[in-house]
N, C-alpha and C positions, 0 to 999 in steps of 0.2 A: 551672393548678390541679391539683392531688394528687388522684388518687381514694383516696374515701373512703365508710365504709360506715357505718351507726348499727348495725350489730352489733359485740358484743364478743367476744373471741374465746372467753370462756367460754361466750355462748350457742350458738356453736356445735357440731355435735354431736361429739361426743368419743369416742373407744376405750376400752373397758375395760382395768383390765389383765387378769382372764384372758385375755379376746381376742387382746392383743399378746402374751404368751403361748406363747399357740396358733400367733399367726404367725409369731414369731421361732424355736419349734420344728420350724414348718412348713417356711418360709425359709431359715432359715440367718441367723448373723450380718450387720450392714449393714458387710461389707468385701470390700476389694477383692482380688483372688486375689494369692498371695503372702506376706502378712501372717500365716501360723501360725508355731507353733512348730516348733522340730526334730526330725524324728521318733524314735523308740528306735532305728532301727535305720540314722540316719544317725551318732545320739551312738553308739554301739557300731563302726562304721565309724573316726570320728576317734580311739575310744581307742585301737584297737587298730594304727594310723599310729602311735603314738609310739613314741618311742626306746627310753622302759624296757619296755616288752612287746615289741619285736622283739628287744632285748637277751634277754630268757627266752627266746623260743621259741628262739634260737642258741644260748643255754647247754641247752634241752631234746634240741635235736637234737644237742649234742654227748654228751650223756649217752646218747643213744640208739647213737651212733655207737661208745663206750664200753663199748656191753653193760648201763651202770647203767639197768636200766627202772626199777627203784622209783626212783632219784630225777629220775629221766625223769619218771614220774610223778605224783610230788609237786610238781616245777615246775609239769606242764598244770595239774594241781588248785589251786596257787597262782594261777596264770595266771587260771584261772575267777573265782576267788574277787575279785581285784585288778580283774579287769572290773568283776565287778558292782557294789564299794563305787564303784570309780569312775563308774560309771555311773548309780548311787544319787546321786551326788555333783553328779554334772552337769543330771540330771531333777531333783533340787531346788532349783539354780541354775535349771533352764529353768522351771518353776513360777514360781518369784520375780519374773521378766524378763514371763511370760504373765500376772501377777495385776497387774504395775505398767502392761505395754502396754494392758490394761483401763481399769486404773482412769485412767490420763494420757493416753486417746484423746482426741481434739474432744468435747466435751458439746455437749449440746443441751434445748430446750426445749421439751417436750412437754406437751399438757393430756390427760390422761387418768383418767378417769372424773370430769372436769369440774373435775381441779384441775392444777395447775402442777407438774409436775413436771423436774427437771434429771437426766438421763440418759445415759448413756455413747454417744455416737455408736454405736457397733456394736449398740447393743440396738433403734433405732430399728426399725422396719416400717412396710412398706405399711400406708394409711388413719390411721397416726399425725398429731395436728396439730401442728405445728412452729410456735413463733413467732419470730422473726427478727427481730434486733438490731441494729445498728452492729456491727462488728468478727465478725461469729461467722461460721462457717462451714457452710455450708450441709451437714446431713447428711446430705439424699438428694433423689433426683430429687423434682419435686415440680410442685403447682397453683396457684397462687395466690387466697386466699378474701380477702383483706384486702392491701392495701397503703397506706400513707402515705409519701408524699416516699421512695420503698423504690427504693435503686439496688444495683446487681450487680456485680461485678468476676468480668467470667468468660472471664478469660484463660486459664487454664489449659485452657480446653476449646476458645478459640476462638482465642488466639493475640491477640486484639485488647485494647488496653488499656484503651479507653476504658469505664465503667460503662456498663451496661443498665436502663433505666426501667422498673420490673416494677408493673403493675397487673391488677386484677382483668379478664382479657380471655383471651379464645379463641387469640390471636394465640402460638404455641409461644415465639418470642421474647420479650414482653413479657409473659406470663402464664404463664410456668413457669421450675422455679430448679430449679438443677443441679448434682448431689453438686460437694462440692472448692470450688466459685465461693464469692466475698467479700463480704458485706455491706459496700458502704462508705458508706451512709446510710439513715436512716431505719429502719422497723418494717416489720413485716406477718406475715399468719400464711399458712400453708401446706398442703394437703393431700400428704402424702407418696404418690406411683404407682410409685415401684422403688426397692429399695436391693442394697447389693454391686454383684454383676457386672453387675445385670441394670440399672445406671444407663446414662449416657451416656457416662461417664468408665470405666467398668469395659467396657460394649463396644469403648470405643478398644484394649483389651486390658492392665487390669491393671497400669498401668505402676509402681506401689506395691510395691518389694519389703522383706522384712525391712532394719530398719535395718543397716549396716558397723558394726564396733564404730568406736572414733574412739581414733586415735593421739593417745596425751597425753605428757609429760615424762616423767611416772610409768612407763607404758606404754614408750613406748623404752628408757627407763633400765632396764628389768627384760631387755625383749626384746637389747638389747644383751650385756648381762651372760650371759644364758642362753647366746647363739651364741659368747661366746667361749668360756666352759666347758667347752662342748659339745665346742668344736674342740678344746679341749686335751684332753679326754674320751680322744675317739678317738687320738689323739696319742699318749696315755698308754697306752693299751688296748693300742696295735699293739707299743709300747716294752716292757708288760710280759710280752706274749707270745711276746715274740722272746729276751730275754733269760731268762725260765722256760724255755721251747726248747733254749735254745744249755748251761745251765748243767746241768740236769738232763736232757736228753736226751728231752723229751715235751712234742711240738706240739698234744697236745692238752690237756692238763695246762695249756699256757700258753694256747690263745684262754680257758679256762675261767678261769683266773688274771684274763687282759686283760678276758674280760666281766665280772669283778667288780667290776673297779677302777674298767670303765667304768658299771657303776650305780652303786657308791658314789658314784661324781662326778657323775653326770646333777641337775641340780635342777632337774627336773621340779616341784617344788612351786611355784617360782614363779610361773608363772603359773596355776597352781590359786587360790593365796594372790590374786591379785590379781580373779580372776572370783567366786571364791566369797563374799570380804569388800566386793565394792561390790553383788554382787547381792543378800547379804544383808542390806548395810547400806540399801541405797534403800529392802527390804524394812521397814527396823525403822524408816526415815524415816517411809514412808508410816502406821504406826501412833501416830507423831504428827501428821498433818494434813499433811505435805509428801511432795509426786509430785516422784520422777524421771524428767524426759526426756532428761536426758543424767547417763548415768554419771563421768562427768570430774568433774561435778558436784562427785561426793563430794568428791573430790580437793584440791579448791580451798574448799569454803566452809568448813571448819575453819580454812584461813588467812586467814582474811577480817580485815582491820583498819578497813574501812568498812562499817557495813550504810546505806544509801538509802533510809530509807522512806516512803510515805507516811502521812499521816492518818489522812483516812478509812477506816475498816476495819479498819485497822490497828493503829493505837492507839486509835482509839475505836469502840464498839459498831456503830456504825453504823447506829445504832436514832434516827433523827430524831426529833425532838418537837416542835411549835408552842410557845413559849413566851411571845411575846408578840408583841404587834403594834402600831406605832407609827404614826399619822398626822405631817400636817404639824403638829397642835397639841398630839398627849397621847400615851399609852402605854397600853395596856392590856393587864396580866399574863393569861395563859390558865389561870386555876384553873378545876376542876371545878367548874360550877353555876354559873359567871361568864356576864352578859350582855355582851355587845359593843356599841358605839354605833355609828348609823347608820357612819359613815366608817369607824370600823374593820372591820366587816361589809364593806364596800366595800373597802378592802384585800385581805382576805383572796380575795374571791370570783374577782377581779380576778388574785389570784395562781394562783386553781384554774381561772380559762381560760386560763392561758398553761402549763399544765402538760398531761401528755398524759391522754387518756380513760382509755387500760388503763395506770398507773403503772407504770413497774418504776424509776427514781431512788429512794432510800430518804429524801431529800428532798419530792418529790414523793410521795411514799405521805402522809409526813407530811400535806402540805400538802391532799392530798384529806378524811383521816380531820379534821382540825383545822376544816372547812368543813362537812362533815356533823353536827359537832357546833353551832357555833357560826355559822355562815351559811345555812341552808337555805334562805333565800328567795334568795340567789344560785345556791345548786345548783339548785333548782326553775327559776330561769330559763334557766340554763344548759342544760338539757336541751330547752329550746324551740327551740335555735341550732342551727345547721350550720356547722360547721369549716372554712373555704372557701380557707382559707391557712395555712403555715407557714413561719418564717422561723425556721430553726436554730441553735443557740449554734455558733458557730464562733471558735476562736483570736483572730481580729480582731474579732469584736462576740461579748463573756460574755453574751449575754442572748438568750433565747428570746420571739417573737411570733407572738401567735394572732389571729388574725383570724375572726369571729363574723359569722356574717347571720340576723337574729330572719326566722321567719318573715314574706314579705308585707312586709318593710321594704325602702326604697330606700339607706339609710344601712349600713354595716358598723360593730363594737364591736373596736377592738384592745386587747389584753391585752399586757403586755408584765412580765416577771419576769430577773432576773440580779444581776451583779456592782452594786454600788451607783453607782460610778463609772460603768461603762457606760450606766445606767439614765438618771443626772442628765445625762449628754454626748447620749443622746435626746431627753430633754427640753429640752436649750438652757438650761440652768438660769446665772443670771449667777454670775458666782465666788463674789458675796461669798454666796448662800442655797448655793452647794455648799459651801462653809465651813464654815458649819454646820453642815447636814447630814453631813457628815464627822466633824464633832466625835460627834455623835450615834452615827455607824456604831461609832467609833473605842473611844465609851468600849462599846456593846454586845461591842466585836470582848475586848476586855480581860477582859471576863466572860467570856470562851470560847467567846462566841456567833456563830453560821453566820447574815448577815445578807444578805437579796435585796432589792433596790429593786424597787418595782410603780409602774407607769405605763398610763394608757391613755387615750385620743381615739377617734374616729373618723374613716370615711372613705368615698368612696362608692362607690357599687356597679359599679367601673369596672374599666379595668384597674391592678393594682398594680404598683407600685413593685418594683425588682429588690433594692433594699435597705431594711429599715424606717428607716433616716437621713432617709428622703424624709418620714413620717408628723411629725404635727401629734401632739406627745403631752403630757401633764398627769402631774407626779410625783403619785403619793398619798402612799408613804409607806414605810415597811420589814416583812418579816415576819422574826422573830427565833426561828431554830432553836437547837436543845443536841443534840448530840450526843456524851454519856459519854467519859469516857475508859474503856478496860477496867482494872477494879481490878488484873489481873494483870500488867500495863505496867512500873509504877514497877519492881518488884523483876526482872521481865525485862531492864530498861534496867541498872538497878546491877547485876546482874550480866555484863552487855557489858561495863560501864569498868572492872569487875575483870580480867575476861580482856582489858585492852588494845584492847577492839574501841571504835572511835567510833559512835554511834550517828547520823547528821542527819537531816530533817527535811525532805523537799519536798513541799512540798503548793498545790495552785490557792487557797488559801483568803485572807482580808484576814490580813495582816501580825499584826495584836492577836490576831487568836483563832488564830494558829498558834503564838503568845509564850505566850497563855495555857495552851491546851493541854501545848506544852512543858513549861511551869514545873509543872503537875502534877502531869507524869510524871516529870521529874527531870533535864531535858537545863539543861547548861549554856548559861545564853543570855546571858553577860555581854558574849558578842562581838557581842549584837544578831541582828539578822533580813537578809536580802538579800530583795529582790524580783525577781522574772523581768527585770523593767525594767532593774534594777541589772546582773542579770547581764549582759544582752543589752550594755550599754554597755560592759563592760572589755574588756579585750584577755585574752590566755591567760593572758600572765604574771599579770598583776594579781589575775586569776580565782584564780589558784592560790596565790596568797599569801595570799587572804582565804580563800581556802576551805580554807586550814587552823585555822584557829578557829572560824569561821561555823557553829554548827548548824543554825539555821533558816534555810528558804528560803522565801519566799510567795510568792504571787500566779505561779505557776511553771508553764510550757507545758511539753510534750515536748520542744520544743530547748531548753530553759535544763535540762531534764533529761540530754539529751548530753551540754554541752558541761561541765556538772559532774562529770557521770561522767569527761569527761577528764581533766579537773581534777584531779581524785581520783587517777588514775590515773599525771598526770603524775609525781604526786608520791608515786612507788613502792608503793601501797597497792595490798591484794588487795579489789577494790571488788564489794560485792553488793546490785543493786539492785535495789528491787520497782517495780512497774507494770502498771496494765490497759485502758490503752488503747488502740486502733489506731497512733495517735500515737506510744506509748510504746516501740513493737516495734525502734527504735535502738538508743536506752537501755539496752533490756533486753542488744540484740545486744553493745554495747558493754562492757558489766559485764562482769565477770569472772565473775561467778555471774547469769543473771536468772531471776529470782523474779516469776512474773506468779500474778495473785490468783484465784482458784479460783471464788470464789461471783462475784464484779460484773467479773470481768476477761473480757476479750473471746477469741475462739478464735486470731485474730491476735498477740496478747500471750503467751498461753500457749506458739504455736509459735517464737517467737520466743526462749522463755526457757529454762532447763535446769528449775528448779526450779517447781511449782507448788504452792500454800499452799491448801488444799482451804477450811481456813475463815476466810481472811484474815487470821490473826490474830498477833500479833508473838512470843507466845510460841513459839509452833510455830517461827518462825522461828529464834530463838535457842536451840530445842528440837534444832533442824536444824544449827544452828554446832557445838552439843556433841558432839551424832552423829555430826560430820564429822571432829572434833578425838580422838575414840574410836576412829573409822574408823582413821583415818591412823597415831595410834600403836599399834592391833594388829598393822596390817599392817608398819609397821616389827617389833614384836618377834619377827613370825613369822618374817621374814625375816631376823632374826639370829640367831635359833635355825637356823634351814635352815642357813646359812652354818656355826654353830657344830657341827652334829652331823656334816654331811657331811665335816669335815675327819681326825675322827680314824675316820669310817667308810671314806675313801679312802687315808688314812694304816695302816690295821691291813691294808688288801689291798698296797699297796704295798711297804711296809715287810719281813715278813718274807721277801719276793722276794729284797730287795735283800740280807739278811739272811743269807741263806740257810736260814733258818727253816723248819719246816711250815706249811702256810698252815694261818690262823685263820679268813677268812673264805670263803664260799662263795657260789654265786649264794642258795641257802635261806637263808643264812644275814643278807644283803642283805633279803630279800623281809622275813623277820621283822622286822627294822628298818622296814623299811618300811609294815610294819601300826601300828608306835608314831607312826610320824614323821608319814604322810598324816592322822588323823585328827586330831591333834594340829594341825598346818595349817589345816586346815578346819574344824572346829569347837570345839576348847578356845581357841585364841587370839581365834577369832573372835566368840566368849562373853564372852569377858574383860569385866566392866564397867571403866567409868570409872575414874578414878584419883582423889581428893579432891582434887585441888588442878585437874584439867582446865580449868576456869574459872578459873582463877588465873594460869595464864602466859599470857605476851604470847604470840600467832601466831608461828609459825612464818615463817623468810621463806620469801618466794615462793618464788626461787631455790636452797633449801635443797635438796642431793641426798636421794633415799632413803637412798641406802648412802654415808653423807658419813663421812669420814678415820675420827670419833671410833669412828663406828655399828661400821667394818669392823675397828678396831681393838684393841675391847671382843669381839668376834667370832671373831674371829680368836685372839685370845689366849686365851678360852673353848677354843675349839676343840681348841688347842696343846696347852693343858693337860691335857686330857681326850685328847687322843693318846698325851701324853708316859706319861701313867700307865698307860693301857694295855699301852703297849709294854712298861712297865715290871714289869708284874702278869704280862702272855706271857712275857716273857724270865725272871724268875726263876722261874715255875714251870715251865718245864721245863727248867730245873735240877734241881727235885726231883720234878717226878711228868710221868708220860707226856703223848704227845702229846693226845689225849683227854680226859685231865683237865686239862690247861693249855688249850686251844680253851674245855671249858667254865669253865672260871673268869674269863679274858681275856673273855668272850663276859658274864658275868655282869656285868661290871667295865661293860663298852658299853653293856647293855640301861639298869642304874642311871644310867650319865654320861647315858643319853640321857632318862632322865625327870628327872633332876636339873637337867638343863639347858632345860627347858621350863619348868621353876618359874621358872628365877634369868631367862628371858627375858622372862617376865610384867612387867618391872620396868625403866626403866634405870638405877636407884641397886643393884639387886641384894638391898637391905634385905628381910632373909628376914620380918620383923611387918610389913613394907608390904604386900610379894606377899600375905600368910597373909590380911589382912584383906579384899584383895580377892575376895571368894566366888566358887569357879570350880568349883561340882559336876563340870562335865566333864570337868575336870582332875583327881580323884582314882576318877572313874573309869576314867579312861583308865588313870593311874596301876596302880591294882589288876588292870585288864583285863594289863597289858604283867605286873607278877611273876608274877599266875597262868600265861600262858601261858609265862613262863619255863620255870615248877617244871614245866611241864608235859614241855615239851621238854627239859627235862636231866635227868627224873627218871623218865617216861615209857620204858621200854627201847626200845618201836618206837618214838619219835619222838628220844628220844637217837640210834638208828643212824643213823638219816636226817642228825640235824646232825653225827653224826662228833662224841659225846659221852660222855664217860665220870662218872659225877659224882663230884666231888673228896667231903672230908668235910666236912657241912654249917659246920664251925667256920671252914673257909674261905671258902666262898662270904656266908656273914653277916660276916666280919669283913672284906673284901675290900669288899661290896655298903656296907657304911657307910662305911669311909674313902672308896669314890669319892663317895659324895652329901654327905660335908662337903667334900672338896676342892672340888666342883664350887661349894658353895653357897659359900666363902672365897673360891674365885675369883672367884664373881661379883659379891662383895662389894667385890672388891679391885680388881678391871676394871671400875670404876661408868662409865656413860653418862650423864653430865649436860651437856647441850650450853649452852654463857651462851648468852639471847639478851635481846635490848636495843628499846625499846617500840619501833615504828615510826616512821615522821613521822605526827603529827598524833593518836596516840591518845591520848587522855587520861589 
């Protein structure tokens, strides 16, 4: 027998919130040591380890070495300046990672000031009441004031695997719950006595530290490309410094030469570009309803060509309602003001003791509120009972039974509620009245309706039975829920089979009200329904041949969830699946994207998945594909602008070396670019909205490189171009005017190719009214930010000396400054990026 108590957990006494409050100010967050964020003065530590700032301070100290202090010390004041945007850049990346680690911690369920509330693990405190679920994770140390059928998985603390029976008792094992440990049955509620360090888990010492970032395709392919750069970098550096040396006769002339060539070539933005656009894209997720637990995340569900989902919640409201209630002879609709006859009264009452006392099923809500209206004299008796047994829905029997002792009675009252089929197999019911009754379920299931069979007998006041298969039971009859579809569905769904994405359909539900639902919302169902049953009989292959046209699934456990997912998978699709049950945390692991459900999903589900859906709901979801598909091609454009600029910025230090030229570029001269280029990276491209057609092409494949043939060849040829002309704008001008005023005209030629080439990257058609319509304020400010500080610098006398500038006559630098931003915008017209891609298997 279960203990159990006739309090509810509301009557218990509850926290304020100013109280918790006060204690979580007092306290400290409920986390374990390790778990903050990075401090300012570890981020300033890692900038200044990189390469482009050891690069300056070598070129500072050569200039010291030189005698030059003013441009000595315009590098350190560059140097400052480049800390701090970077450092601005990084603390609003660590914000974004601190505000998403909040909100995608474990939640939990607290009553305070006497109502329910759902709350971020970390916020929990001592004397908080906790109520405890199936699947959730317990968020702090704790008491136990309530338990039903309440078992503990508390390996992690004690190494043992077997669950712990926790009841209302003194005993520290079986009457207290322990941060970390698993709810893996039943309910109860809890008084909280420690959280953070001061739990059990946090005295073993802490062992919770900041997540590792996680190596992805994406992630190597970048970090690959960077090391080899790099190494030609220096390669390049040592090569231009020796031959500057040997030709003109000045070694120091040449490392100053070599450091140039080697920041021009460093692509340092790389992995800027890649931390800055998934932190702040999770960020701009979560402002549609979807948590990042894992950043890879991004990466992948924009290629998604299956999304998985379920029903409830999902596509429907998940707002239950009673709608009618059938016996063995009639039917009777639940209108307002409607009376019920004896038997259906009987029904219903009979379904409100096999449901639990404190509701949380949104079925069950139903079914309490539907009885307080229309049954009172069975709620009335019901509260005369004591609860004396439960026997839980599990996998192999869909149906929950209550067992009831009236006061002073020798006799016990079972209740019994579930799947129909399972219901009529308690009862022993002969085929031909399950027939029937099938027909009945069948056409209800057609109307879209959520149907439970009700049964109950008795039995006596002995010991029970270890399965209710042993019970003597009496069908009654059915209660018939509706649960909406969201209006927002249908046009969420047609916009997936625009974008190539399939949508399907697994859900626990009868075969008809998962068709009906379907149909809707808009899913193609001509290929029919599978049921769990069906599934479980084929073999892999078979599975995967049907499960290229099959949308709907019924009657579907967590393993006919797997092995669909494999399914799915076998047959080359980026699969993203949702799920919230303990059960489901495979599935989830399996997908390529999981998606566990925010409000009914369990804390086991959620850790299991990348993605969390805060309000269950399908749009967000397909809200989160767009986002992804956003994500992914900024980050490509950025990166082929990085590629395209840095070519003619490594080419104009190289070149007039080889040339025998005056040099054009210089370390200042590098840094200046580098104020256009970083900001540019990190937040114009990463602005960019959508493109109109986003939702129009098919996924991308999996397999698809970042920087694939077409990407590097469109890039490269930008690049070339925007080289060639430069070179060509330095070499004929000084032919006719000095060194000084050819540096700045060549230099004006750079600044334009290099804004010009941020426009035509926004795009991969290069189509100048495509880009223009996409509104990108950052982008003409940046724009305006880079000519003003031009004019300033070549126009400026003390900041002209510094860049080693003379200024040409303005009829030069405007007719120079235009022919390079049309060439630029021709080229990129002419070097279009349109990669064919071809719908996947199986998307519609």
């Amino acid at each position: 027998m279960n203990d159990t108590t006739d309090a509810s957990p509301h009557a218990l006494e509850s926290m304020s919130s100013a109280e918790a409050a006060r204690r979580l100010n007092a306290d400290g967050p409920n986390e374990l040591p390790g778990q903050g964020p990075r401090s300012l003065v570890g981020i300033v530590r890692e900038v200044l380890t990189e390469p482009m700032f050891l690069l300056l301070i070598a070129a500072a100290s050569v200039y010291i070495v030189l005698g030059d202090v003013r441009e000595a010390i315009i590098l350190a004041a560059s140097i400052v300046v480049v800390v701090s945007i970077t450092v601005l850049q990084e603390r609003r990346t660590e914000r974004a990672l601190t505000k998403l680690r909040d909100l995608s911690s474990p939640r939990a369920l607290v009553i305070r000031d006497g109502v329910e509330q759902r709350i971020a693990g970390r916020d929990v405190v001592a004397g908080d009441l906790v109520l405890l679920r199936e699947g959730d994770r317990v968020p702090a140390d704790g008491v136990m004031l309530e338990a039903t059928a309440l078992s503990v998985d508390e390996s992690i603390l004690t190494g043992e695997s077997l669950p712990v029976e926790k009841t209302k008792s003194d005993s520290p094992e079986h009457g207290h719950v322990y941060s970390g440990s698993l709810v893996v049955q039943g309910f109860g509620t809890a008084r909280v006595t420690a959280t953070g360090a001061r739990t059990e888990i946090g005295k073993i010492g802490g062992v919770l530290k900041t997540l590792q970032p996680e190596t992805t395709a994406l992630f190597g392919e970048v970090h690959r490309l960077v090391r080899w750069i790099a190494t030609a970098a220096l390669i390049l550096c040592a090569a231009i410094a020796v031959i500057y040396a040997l030709s003109r006769s000045d070694w120091l002339g040449g490392v100053l030469a070599g450091i140039t060539v080697a920041m021009s070539v460093l692509p340092e933005e790389f992995p800027l570009v890649l931390t800055v656009f998934l932190a702040m894209g999770a960020w701009r997720i979560s402002r549609v309803g979807v948590l990042t637990r894992r950043m890879p995340a991004l990466e992948s569900i924009g290629a998604a060509t299956i999304l998985a989902v379920d029903k409830t919640g999902t596509l429907t409201e998940n707002r239950m309602q009673v709608v009618a209630i059938e016996t063995r002879t009639d039917r009777a609709d639940m209108q307002p003001g409607a009376s019920l006859t004896d038997a259906a009264q009987q029904v219903l009452g009979i379904a409100l003791a096999a449901s639990e006392r404190a509701p949380f099923d949104p079925m069950e809500r139903a079914i309490h509120t539907a009885a307080q209206a229309f049954a009172a004299t069975a709620v009335e008796q019901l509260r005369g009972m004591e609860l004396i047994r439960e026997y839980d829905l599990t996998p192999e029997l869909l149906a929950v039974t209550h067992v009831w002792q009236p006061a002073g009675a020798d006799r016990s009252y079972i209740a019994v509620k579930g799947a129909p089929e399972t219901v009529m197999e308690l009862c022993r019911l002969e085929s031909a009245q399950r027939a029937e009754l099938m027909k009945r379920v069948n056409a209800n299931a057609q109307r879209g309706l959520r149907i439970l069979g009700v049964a109950h007998g008795t039995t006596p006041n002995a010991a029970f039975p270890d399965t209710p298969r042993s019970f003597e039971l009496q069908f009654l009859g059915f209660v018939c829920l509706a649960d909406p579809l969201r209006t927002d569905v249908p046009p969420a769904l047609a916009e997936c089979k625009q974008a190539g994405i399939r949508v399907v359909m697994i859900t626990g539900d009868h075969p008809g009200t998962a068709v009906a639902i379907g149909t809707q919302a808009g899913f193609d169902v001509d290929a029919g329904v599978l049921t769990g049953a069906q599934v479980a009989a084929m073999d892999d292959e078979t599975l995967r041949q049907r499960a290229r046209n099959v949308n709907i699934y019924a009657r579907s456990k967590p393993e006919h969830k797997l092995r669909l997912v494999q399914a799915f998978k076998a047959d080359d699709n980026e699969v993203v699946m949702t799920g919230d049950g303990v059960n489901d945390a495979p599935a989830l692991k399996a997908a390529h994207v999981g998606v566990a459900m925010g409000g009914r999903g369990t804390d086991v589900a959620r850790e299991a998945a990348s993605l969390v859906l805060v309000n269950d709901d399908f749009k967000s979801l397909v809200a989160a594909v767009r986002l992804g598909r956003r994500i992914y091609t900024n980050i490509r454009h950025a990166m082929s602008y990085i590629v395209s600029v840095h070519i003619p910025i490594a080419g104009m230090g190289l070149l007039p070396v080889l040339f025998g030229w005056p040099l054009l570029l210089f370390p200042v001269h590098v840094l200046f670019l580098e104020f256009v280029i970083d900001p540019a990276c990190a937040f114009v491209f990463e602005a960019d909205p959508e493109s109109d057609d986003v939702m129009r092409r098919p996924p991308r494949p999996r397999n698809e490189p970042l920087f694939s043939y077409d990407m590097l060849k469109r890039s490269i040829g930008l690049g070339a171009c925007v080289m060639i002309w430069t070179v060509c704008v330095y070499g004929i001008a000084l032919q006719w005017l000095d060194d000084s005023n050819a540096r700045a005209l060549a230099f004006v030629s750079l600044v334009f190719a290099n804004v010009a080439l941020i426009f035509v990257s926004r795009s991969r058609s290069g189509d100048v009214r495509t880009i223009a319509r996409r509104h990108n304020n950052l982008f003409w400010v940046m724009a305006a930010v880079a000519c003003v500080a031009l004019a300033l610098v070549v126009y400026i006398p003390a900041a002209a000396a510094v860049f080693r500038f003379t200024p040409p006559e303005w009829e030069w630098i405007v007719t120079v400054a235009i022919a390079t931003v049309v060439l630029v915008l021709v080229a990129g017209r002419w070097l279009r990026f349109s990669p064919k891609r071809t719908r996947p298997a199986g998307a519609e």
